[in-house]
GUBA-533956 format. One record per residue: residue in one letter; x, y, z of N, C-alpha, C in turn; residue number from 1. Coordinates in pm, whole numbers, plus 50000, padded with zeros to 5 digits. Layout:
KETOR res    nx    ny    nz   cax   cay   caz    cx    cy    cz   n
KETOR   a     X     Y     Z     X     Y     Z     X     Y     Z NUM
...
This chain:
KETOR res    nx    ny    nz   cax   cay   caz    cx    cy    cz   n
KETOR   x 50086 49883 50000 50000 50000 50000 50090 50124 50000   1
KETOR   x 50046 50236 49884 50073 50319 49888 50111 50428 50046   2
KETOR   x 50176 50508 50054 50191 50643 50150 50086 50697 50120   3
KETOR   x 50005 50730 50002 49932 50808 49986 49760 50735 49998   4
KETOR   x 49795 50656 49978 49677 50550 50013 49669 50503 50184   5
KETOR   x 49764 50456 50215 49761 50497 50377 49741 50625 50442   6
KETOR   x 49740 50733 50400 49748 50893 50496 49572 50853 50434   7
KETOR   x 49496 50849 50293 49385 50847 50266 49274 50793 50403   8
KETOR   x 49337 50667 50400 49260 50578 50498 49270 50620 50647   9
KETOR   x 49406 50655 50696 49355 50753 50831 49292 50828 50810  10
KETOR   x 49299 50901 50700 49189 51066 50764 49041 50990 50740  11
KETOR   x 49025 50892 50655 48906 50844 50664 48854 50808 50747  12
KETOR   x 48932 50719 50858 48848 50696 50957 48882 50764 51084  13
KETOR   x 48938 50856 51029 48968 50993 51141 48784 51057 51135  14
KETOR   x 48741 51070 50977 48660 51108 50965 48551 51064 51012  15
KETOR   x 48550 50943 50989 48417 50881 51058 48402 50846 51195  16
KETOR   x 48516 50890 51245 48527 50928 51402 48457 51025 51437  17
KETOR   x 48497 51149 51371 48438 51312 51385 48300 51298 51348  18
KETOR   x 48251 51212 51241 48083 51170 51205 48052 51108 51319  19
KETOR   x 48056 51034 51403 48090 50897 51466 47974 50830 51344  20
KETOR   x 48020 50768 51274 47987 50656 51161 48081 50565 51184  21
KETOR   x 48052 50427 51167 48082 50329 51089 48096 50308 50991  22
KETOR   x 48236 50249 50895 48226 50236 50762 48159 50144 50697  23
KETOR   x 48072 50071 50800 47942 49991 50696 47810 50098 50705  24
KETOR   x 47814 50222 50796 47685 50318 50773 47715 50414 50646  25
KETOR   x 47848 50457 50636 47929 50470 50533 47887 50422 50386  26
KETOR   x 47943 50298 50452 47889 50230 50298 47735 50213 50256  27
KETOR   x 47643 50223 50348 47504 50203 50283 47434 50321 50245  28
KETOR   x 47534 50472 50300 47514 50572 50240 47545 50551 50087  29
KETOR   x 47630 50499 50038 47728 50497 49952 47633 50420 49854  30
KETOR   x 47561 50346 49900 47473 50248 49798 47557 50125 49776  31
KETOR   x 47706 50074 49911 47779 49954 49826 47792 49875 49977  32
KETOR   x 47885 49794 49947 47897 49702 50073 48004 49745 50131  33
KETOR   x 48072 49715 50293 48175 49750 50360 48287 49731 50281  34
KETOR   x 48298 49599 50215 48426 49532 50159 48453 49606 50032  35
KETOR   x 48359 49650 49993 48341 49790 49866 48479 49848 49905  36
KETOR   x 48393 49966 50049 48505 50051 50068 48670 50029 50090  37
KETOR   x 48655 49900 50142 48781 49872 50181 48887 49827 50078  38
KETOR   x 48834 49724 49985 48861 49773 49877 48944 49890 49823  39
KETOR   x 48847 50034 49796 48885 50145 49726 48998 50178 49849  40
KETOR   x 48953 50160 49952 49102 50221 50018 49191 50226 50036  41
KETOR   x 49208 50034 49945 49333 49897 49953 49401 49972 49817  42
KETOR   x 49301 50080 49724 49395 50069 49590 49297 50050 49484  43
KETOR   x 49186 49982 49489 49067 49924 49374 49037 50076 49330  44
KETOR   x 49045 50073 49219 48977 50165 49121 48843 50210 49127  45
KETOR   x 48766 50299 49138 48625 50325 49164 48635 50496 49147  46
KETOR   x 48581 50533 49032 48559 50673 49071 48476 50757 49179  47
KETOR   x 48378 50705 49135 48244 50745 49231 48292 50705 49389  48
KETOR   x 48340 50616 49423 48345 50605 49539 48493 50667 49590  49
KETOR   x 48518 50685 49489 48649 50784 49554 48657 50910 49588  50
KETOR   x 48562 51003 49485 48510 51099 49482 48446 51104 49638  51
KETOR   x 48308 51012 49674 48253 51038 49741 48389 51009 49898  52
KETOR   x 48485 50923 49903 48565 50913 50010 48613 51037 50038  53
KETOR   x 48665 51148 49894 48770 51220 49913 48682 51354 49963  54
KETOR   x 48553 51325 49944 48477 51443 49980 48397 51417 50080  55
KETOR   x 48377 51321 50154 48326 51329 50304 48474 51326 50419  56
KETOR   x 48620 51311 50365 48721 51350 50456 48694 51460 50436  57
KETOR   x 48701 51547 50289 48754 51679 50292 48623 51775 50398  58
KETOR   x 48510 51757 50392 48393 51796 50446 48421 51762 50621  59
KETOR   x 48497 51696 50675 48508 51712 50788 48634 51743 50866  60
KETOR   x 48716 51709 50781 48884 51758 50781 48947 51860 50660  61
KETOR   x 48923 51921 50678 48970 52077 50534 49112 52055 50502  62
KETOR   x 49223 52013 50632 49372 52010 50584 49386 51861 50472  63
KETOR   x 49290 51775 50466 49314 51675 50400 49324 51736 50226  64
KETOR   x 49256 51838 50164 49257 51878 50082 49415 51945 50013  65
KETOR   x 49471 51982 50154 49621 52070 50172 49741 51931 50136  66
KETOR   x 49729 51839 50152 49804 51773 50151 49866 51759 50020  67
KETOR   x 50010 51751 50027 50074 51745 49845 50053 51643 49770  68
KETOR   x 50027 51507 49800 49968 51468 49661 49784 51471 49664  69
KETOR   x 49725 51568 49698 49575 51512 49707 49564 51667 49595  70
KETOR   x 49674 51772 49609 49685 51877 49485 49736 51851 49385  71
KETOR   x 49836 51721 49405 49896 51721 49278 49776 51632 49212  72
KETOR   x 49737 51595 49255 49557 51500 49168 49457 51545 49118  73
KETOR   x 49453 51724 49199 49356 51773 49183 49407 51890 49016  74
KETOR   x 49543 51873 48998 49596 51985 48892 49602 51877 48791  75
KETOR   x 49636 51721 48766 49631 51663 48692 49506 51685 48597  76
């Protein structure tokens, strides 16, 4: 696993700390299953659900957006 895929997955469930959610309440927001998410967080390809990961951290943690490769993704 990526550095950048690991810092992803803490703030994620940094995030769903600050929600207090579960990443299976998570996921049924999401319309998918737990193993879905875990999955996308392992590395699996998924737009939509990446989108929606990178924007319920950024919605509760703002510095996750600051981070240097989550800009260098966003200028690509």
């Amino acid at each position: 696993m990526t550095t950048a895929l690991r810092t992803r997955k803490r703030y994620f469930h940094a995030a769903l700390a600050l929600a207090e959610m579960t990443v299976v309440a998570f996921a049924r927001m999401q319309g998918v299953g737990p193993k879905h998410v875990y999955a996308v967080l392992a590395g699996r390809e998924s737009g939509r659900l990446e989108a929606e990961i990178d924007a319920f951290i950024a919605a509760r943690l703002p510095q996750y957006s600051e981070l240097p490769e989550r800009r260098n993704k966003e200028d690509v």
